[in-house]
Structures are given as C-alpha cells and as structure tokens.
C-alpha positions in Angstrom: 0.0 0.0 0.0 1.4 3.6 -1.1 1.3 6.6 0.9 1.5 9.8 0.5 2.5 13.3 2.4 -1.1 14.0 4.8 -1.9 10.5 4.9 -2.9 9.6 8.7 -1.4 6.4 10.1 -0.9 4.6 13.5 2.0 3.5 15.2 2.1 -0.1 15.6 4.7 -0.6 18.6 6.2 1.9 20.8 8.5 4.1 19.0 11.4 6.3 20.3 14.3 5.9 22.3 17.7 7.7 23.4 17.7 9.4 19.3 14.9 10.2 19.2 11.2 11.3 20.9 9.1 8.5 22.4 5.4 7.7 20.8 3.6 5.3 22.1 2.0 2.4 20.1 -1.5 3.2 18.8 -0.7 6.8 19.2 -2.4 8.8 15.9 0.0 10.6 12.8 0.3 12.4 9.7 2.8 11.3 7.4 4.8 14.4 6.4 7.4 12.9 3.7 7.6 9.5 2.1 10.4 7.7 0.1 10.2 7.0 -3.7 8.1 3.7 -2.9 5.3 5.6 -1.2 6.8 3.9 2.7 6.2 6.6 5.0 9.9 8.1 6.3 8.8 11.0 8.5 5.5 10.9 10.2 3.9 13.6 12.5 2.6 12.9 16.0 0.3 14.6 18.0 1.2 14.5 22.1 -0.8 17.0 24.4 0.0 20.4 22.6 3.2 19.2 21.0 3.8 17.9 17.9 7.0 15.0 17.7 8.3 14.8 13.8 9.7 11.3 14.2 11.6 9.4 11.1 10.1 6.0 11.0 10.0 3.1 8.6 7.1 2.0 7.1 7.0 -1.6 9.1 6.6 0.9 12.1 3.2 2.6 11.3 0.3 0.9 9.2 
C-alpha cells in the first residue's frame, strides 16, 4: 500500500528511544514525507499540545 505526504497512520509498537522522541504504540499521525516507494519516512505525531516529527520506517506505522 502507497502513501503519501497527509496520509494519517498509527504507530504499531512503541517508538522512540535515546535518538529520538518516544510515541507510544497506537498513538495517531500524519505522514509528512515519504520515500520513492510511497513507505512513509517522517510521520507527525500529536502528544498534548506538542507535535513529535519522528523518522520511522514503514514496518513501524500501518
């Protein structure tokens, strides 16, 4: 399946880490910039009133 930039996806797992900012699994984004494939790379999340710009790969999100 192909996506593209304002697509809205969900995490699958837990993401984040000591590099980068935590998400937690189920949590709600917006894709914001995909490879050549159409695999989300950068996916927006919604936390509270913050928004974490996290670099995923597309087994991460579905």
């Amino acid at each position: 399946m192909g996506y593209k930039k304002g697509d809205d996806v969900v995490a699958k797992k837990d993401l984040g880490g000591v590099v980068r900012d935590s998400v937690r699994a189920g949590s709600k984004g917006t894709v914001t910039e995909t490879n050549t494939f159409g695999e989300p790379t950068k996916v927006a999340f919604r936390d509270g009133n913050k928004t974490k710009e996290i670099r995923v790969n597309g087994k991460e999100v579905r």
